[in-house]
SEROBA-913454 format. One line per 10 residues: their letters; for each residue x, y negated, z of N, C-alpha, C, O, CB. Coordinates in nm, 3 decimals. Each point is the difference from the previous one (the first is absolute). Glycine has a CB too. Example, Ala and Ser with C-alpha at 12.3 -4.5 7.8 and 13.67 -1.06 7.14 Angstrom:
REM SEROBA-913454
as = 1.319 0.569 0.780 -0.089 -0.119 0.000 0.090 -0.120 0.000 0.104 0.002 0.066 -0.293 0.115 0.059; 0.154 -0.222 -0.197 0.082 -0.119 0.006 -0.077 -0.109 0.073 0.051 -0.111 0.017 0.067 0.174 -0.232
END
This chain:
REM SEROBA-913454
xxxxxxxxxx = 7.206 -9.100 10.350 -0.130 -0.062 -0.006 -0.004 -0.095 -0.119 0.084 -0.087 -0.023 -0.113 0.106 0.273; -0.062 0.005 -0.313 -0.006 -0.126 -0.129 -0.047 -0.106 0.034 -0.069 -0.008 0.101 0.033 0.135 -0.257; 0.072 -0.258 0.057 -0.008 -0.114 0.069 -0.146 -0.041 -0.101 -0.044 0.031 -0.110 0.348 -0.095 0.209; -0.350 -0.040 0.037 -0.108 -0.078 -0.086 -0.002 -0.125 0.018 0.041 -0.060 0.099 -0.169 0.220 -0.097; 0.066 -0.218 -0.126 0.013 -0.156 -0.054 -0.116 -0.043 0.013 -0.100 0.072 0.000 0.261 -0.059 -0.159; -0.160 -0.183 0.177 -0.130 -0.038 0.013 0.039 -0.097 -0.159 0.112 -0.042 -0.029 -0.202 0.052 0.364; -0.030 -0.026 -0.414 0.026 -0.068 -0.074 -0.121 -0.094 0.000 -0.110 0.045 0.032 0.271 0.113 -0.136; -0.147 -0.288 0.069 -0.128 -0.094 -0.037 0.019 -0.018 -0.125 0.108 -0.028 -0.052 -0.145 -0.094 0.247; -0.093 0.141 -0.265 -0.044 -0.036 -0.051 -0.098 -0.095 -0.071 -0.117 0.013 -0.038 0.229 0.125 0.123; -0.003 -0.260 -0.091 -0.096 -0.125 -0.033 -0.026 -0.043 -0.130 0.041 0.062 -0.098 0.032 -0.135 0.284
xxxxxxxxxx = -0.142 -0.033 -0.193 -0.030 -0.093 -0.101 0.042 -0.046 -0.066 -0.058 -0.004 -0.109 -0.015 -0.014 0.184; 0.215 -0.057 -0.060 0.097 -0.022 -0.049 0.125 -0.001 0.050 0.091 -0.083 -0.004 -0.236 0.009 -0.086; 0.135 0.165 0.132 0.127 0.073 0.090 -0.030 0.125 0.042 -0.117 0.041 0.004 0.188 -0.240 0.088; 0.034 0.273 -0.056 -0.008 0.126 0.049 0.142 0.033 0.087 0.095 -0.067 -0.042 -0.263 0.133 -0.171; 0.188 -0.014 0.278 0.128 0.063 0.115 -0.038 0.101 0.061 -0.117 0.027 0.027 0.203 -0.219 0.035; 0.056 0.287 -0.023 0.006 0.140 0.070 0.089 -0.039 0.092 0.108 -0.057 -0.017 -0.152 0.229 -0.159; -0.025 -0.123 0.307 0.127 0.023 0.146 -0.050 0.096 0.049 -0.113 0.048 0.007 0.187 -0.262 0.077; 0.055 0.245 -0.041 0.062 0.151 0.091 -0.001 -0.081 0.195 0.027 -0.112 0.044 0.224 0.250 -0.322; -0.288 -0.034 0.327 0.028 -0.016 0.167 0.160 0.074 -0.018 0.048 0.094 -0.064 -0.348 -0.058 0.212; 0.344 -0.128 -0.063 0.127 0.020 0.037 0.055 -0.055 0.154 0.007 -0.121 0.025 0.009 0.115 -0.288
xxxxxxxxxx = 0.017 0.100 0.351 -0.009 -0.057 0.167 -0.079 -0.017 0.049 0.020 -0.043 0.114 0.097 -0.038 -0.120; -0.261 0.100 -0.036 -0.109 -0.071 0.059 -0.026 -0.131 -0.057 -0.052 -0.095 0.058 0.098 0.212 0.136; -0.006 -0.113 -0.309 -0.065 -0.177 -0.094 -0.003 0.019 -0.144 0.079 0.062 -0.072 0.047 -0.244 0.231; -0.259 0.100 -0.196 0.014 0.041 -0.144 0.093 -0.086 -0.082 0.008 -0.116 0.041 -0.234 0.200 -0.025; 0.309 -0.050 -0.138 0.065 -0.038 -0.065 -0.032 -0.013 -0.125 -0.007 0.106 -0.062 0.115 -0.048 0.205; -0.135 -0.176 -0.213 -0.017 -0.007 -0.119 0.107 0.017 -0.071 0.097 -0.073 0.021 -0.257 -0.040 0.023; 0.167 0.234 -0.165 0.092 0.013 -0.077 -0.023 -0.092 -0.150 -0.102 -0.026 -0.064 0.137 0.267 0.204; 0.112 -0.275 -0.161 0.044 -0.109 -0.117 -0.034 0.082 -0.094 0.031 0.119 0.005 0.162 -0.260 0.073; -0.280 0.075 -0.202 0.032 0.084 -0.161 0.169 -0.033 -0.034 0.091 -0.065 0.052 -0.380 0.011 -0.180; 0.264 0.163 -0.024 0.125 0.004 -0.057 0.081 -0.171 -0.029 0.119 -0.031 -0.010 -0.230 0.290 -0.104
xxxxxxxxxx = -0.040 -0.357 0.107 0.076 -0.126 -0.011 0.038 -0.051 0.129 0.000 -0.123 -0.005 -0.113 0.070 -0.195; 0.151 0.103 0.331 0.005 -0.086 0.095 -0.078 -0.020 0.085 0.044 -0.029 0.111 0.048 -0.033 -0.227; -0.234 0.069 0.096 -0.113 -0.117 0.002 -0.077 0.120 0.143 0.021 0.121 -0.006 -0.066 -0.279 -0.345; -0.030 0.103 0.454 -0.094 0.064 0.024 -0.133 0.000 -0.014 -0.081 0.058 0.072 0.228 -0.048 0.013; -0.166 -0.078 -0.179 -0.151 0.016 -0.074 0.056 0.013 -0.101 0.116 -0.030 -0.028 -0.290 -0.093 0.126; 0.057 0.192 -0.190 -0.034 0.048 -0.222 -0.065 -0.060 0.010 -0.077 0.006 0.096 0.083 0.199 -0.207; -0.016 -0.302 0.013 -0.121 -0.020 -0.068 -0.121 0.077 -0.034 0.044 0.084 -0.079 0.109 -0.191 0.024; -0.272 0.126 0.066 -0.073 0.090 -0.047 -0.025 0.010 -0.145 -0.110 0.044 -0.032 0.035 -0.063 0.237; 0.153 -0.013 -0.291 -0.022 -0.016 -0.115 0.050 0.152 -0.111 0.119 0.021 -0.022 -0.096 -0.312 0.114; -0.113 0.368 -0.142 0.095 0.044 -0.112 -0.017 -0.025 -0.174 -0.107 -0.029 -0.054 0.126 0.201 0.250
xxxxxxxxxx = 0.089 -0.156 -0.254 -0.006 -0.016 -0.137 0.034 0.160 -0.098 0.085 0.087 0.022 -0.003 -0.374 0.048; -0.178 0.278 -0.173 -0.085 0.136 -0.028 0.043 -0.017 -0.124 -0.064 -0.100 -0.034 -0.152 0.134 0.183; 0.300 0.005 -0.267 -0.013 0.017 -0.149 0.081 0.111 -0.046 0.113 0.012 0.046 -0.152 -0.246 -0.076; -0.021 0.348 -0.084 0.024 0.084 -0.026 0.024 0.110 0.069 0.081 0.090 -0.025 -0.053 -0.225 -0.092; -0.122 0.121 0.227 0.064 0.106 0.101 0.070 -0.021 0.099 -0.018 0.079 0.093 0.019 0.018 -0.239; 0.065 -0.168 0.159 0.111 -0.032 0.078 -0.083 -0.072 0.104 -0.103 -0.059 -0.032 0.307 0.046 -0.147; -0.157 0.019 0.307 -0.019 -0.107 0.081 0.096 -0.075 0.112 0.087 0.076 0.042 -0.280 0.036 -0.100; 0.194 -0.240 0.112 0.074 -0.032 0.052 -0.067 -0.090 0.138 -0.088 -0.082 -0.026 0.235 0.122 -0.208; -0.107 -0.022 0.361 -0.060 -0.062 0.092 0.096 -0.143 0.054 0.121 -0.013 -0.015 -0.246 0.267 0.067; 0.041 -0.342 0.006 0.052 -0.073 0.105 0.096 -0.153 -0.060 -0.034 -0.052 -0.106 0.035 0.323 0.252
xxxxxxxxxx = 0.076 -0.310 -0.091 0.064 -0.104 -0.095 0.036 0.046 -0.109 -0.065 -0.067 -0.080 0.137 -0.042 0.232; -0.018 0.171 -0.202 0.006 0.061 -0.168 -0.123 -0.008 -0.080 -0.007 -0.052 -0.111 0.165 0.221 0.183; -0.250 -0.116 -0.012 -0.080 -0.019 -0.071 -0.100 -0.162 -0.021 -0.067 -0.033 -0.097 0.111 0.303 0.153; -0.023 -0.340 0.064 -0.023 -0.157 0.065 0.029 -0.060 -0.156 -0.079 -0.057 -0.075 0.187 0.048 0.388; 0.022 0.042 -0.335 0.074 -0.132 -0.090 -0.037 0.076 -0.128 0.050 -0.051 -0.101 0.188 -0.066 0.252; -0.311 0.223 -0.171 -0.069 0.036 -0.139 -0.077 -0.090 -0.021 0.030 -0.049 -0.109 -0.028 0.262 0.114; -0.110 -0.277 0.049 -0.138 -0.071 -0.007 0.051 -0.090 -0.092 -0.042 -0.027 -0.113 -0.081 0.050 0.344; 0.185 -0.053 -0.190 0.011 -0.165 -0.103 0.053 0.062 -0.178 -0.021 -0.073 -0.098 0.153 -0.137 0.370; -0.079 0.318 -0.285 0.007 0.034 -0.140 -0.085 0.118 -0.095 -0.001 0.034 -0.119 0.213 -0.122 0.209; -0.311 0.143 0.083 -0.107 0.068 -0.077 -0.082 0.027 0.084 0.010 0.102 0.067 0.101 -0.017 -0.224
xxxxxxxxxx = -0.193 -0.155 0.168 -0.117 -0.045 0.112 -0.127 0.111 0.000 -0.065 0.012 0.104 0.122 -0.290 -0.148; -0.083 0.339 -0.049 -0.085 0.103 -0.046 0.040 0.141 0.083 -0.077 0.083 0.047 0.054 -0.212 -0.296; 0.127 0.128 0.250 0.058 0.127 0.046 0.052 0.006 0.109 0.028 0.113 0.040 0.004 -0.073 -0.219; 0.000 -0.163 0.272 -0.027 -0.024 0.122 -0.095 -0.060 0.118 -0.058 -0.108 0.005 0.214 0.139 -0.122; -0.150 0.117 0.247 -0.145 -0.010 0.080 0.033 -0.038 0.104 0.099 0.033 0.065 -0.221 0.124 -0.146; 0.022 -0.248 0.110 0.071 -0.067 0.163 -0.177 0.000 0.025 -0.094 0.005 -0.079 0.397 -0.222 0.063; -0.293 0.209 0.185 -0.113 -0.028 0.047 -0.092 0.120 0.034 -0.093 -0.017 0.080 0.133 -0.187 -0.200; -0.015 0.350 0.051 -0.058 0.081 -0.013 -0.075 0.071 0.053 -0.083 0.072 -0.056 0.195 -0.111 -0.022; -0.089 0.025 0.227 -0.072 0.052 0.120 -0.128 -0.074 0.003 -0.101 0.062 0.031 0.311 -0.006 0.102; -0.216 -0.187 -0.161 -0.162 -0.038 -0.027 -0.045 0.055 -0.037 -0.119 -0.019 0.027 0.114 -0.114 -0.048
xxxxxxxxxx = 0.028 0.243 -0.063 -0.142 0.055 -0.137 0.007 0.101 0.091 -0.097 0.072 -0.025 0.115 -0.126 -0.278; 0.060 0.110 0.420 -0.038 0.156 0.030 -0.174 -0.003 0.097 -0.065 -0.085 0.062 0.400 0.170 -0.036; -0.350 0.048 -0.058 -0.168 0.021 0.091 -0.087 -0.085 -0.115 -0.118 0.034 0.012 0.188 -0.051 0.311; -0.059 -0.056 -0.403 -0.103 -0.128 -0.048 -0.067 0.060 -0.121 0.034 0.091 -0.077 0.118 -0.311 0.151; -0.246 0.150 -0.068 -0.096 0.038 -0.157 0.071 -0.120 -0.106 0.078 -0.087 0.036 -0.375 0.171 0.089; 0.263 -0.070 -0.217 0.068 -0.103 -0.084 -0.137 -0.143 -0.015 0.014 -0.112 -0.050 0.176 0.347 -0.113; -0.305 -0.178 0.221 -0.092 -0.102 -0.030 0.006 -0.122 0.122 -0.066 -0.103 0.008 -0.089 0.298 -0.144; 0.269 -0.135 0.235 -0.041 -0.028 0.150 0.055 -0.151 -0.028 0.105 0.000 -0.065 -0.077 0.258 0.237; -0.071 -0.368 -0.140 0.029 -0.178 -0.005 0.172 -0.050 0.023 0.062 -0.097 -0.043 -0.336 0.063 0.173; 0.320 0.163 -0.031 0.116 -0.070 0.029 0.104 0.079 -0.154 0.086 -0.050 -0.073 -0.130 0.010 0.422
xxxxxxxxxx = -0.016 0.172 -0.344 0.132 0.040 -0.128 -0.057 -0.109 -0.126 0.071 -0.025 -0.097 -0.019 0.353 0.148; -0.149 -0.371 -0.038 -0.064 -0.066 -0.190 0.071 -0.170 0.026 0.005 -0.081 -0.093 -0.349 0.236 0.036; 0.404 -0.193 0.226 0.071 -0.079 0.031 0.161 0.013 -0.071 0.044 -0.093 -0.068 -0.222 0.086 0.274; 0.240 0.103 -0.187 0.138 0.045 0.045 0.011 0.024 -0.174 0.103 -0.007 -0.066 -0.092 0.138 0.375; -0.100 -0.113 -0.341 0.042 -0.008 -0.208 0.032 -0.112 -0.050 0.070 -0.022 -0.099 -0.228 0.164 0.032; 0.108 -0.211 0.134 0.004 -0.133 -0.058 0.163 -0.078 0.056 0.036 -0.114 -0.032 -0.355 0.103 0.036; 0.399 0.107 0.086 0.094 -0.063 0.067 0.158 0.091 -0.035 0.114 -0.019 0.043 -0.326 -0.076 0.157; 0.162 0.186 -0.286 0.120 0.120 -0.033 0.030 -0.002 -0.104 -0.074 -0.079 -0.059 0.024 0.217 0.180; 0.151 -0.074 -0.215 0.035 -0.049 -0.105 -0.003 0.160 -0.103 0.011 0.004 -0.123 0.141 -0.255 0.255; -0.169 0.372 -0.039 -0.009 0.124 -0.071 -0.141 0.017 0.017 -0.076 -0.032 0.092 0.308 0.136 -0.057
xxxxxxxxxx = -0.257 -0.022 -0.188 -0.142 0.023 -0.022 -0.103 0.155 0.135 0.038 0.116 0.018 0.079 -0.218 -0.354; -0.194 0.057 0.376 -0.037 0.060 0.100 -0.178 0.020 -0.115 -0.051 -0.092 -0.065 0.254 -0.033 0.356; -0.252 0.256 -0.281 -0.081 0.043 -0.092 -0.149 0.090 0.104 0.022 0.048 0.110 0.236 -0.035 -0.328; -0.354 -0.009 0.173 -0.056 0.053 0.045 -0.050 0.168 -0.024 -0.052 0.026 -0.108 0.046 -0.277 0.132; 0.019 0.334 0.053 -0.011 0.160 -0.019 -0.050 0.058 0.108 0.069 0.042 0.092 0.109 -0.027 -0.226; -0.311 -0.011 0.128 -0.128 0.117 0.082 -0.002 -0.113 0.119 0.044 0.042 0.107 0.021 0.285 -0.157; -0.101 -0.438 0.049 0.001 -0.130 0.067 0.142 -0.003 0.105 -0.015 -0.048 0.112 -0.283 0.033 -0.127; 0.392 0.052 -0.012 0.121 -0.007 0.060 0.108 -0.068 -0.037 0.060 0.063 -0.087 -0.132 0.102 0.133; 0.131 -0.278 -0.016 0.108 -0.079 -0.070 0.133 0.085 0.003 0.059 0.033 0.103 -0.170 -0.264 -0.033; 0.161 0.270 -0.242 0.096 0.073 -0.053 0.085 -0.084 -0.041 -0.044 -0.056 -0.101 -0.075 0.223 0.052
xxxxxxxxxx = 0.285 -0.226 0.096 0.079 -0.076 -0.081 0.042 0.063 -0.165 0.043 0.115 0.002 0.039 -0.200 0.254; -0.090 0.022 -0.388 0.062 0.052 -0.090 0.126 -0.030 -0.068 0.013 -0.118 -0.031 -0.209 0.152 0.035; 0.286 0.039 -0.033 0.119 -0.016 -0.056 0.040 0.087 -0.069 0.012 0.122 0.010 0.030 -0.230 0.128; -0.009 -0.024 -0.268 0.037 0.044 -0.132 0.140 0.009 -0.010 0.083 -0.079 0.044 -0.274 -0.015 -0.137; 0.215 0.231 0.010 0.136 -0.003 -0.003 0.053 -0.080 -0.140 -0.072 -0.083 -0.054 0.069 0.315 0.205; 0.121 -0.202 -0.197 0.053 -0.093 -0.100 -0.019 0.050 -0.142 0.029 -0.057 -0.105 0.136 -0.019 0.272; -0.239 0.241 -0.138 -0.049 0.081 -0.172 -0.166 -0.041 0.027 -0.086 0.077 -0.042 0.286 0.206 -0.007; -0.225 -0.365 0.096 -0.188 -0.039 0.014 -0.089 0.083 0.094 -0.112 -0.034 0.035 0.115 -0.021 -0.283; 0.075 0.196 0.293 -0.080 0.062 0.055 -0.033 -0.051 0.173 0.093 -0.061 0.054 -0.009 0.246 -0.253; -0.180 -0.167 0.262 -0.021 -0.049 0.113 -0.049 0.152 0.136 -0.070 0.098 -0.026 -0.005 -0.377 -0.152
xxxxxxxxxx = 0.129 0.251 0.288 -0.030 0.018 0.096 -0.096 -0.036 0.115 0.017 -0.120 0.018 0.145 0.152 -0.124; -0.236 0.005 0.176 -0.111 -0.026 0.089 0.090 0.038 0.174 0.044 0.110 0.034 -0.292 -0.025 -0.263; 0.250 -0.190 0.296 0.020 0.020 0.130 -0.079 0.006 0.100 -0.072 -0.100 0.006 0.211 0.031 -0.077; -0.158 0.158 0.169 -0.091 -0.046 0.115 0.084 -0.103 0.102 0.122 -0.004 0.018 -0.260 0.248 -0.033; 0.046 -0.318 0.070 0.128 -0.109 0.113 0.089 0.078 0.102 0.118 -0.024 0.028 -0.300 -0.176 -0.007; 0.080 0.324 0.043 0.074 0.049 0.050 0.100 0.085 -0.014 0.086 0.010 0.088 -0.228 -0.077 -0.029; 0.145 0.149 -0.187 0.137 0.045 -0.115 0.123 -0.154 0.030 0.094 -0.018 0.077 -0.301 0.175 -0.345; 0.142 -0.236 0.166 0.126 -0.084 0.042 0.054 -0.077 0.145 0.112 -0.050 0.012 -0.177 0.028 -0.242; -0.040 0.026 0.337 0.052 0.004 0.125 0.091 0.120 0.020 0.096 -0.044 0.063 -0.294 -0.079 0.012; 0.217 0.253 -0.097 0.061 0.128 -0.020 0.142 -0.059 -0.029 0.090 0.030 0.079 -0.303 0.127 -0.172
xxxxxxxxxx = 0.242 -0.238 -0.016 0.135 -0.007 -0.026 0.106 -0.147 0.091 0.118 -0.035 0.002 -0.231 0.170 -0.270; -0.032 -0.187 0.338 0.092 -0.071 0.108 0.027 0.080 0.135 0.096 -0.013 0.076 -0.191 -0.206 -0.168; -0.013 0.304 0.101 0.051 0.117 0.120 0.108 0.088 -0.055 0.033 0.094 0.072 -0.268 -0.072 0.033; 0.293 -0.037 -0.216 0.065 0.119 -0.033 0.135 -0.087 0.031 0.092 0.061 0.054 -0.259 0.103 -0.246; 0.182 -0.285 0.165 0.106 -0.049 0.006 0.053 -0.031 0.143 0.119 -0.021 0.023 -0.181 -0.044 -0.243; -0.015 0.064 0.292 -0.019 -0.004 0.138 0.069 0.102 0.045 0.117 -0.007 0.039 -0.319 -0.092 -0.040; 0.126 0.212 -0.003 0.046 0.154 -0.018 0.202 0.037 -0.023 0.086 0.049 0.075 -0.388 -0.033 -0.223; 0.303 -0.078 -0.009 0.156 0.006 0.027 0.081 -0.088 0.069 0.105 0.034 0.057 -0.125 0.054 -0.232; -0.029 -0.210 0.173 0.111 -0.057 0.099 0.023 0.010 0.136 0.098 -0.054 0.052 -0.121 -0.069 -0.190; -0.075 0.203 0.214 0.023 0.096 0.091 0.122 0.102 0.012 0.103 0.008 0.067 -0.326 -0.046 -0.088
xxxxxxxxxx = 0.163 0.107 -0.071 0.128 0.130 -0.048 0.083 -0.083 -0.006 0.012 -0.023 0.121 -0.095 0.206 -0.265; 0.152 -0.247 0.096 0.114 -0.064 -0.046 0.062 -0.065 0.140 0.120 0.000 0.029 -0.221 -0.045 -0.291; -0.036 -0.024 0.360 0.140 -0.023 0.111 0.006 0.126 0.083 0.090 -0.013 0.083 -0.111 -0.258 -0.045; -0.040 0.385 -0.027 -0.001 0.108 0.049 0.094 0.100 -0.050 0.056 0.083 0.071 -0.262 -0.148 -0.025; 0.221 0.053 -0.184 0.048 0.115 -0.033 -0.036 0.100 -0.082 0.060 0.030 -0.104 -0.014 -0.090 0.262; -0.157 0.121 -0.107 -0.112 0.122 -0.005 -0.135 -0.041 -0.043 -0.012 -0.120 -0.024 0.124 0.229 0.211; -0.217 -0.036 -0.201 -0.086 -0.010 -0.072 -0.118 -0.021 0.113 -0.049 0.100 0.053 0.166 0.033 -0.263; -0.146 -0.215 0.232 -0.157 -0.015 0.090 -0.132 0.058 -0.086 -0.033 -0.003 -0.119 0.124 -0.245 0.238; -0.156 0.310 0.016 -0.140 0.033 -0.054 -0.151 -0.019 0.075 -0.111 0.049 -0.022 0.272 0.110 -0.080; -0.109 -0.258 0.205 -0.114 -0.027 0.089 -0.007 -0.154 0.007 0.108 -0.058 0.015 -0.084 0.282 0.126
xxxxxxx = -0.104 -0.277 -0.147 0.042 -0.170 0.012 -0.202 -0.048 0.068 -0.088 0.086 0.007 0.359 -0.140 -0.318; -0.285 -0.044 0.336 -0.086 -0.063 0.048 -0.020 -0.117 -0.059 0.089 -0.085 -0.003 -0.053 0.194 0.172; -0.145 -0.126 -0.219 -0.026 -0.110 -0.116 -0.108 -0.151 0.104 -0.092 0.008 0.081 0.075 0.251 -0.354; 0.063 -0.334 0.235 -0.079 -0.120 0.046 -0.069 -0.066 -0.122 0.050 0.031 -0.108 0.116 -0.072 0.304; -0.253 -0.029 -0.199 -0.056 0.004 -0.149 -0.121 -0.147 0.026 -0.108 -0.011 -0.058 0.135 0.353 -0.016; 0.041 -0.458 0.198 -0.045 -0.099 0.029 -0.111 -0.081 -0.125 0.047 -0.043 -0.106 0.185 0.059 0.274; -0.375 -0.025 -0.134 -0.069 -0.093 -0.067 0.040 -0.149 -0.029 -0.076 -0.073 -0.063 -0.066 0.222 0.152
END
């Protein structure tokens, strides 16, 4: 039987647990920790989630996204995202009235994110550190996605 994960997905945090005996278990990331940060950091392609990417901000603030689940579902005209610009430090742009994060890589060229794309790579990380205390590859999980 394949196993399934519940993962939350927060605001500034995120965690995955497994039932085990009849109780859920929050599983540790690779640092230990049972919460990530919801944060990832985006240049040249590359990306990196969670405390790794946390302690990017302070040496390249542009290219790291925290907070991101605010902009999901939202228009970009809507009061609270024209709030949340004023409080973030990566450029968040407007495209077909939808707030798109942008990031530039280090040859000038730039990328367009949807929030929920980069919500994608905190579920993804979620995703492996599952596998990793499992073993095997999960493919069913249950998402919580608290306002």
């Amino acid at each position: 039987m394949s196993k399934v994960i519940g993962i939350d997905l927060g605001t500034g945090n995120s965690c995955v647990a497994v039932m085990e005996g009849g109780r859920a278990t929050v599983i540790a990331n690779a640092e230990g920790k049972r919460t990530t940060p919801s944060v990832i950091y985006i240049k040249d392609n590359a990306r990196e989630v969670g405390d790794v990417a946390k302690r990017k901000l302070v040496m390249n603030p542009k290219n790291t996204v925290s907070f991101i689940k605010r902009f999901m579902g939202a228009k970009f005209a809507d009061p609270d995202v024209q709030k949340m610009l004023t409080r973030i430090s990566y450029e968040v742009i407007d495209e077909n009235s939808k707030p798109r994060v942008k990031i530039t890589n280090s040859d000038g060229t730039s990328k367009l994110y949807s929030p929920e794309e980069i919500s994608s790579f905190i579920l993804a990380l979620m995703k492996k550190t599952a596998e990793d205390y499992y073993g095997e590859e999960v493919t069913k999980a249950v998402i919580t996605c608290p306002a």
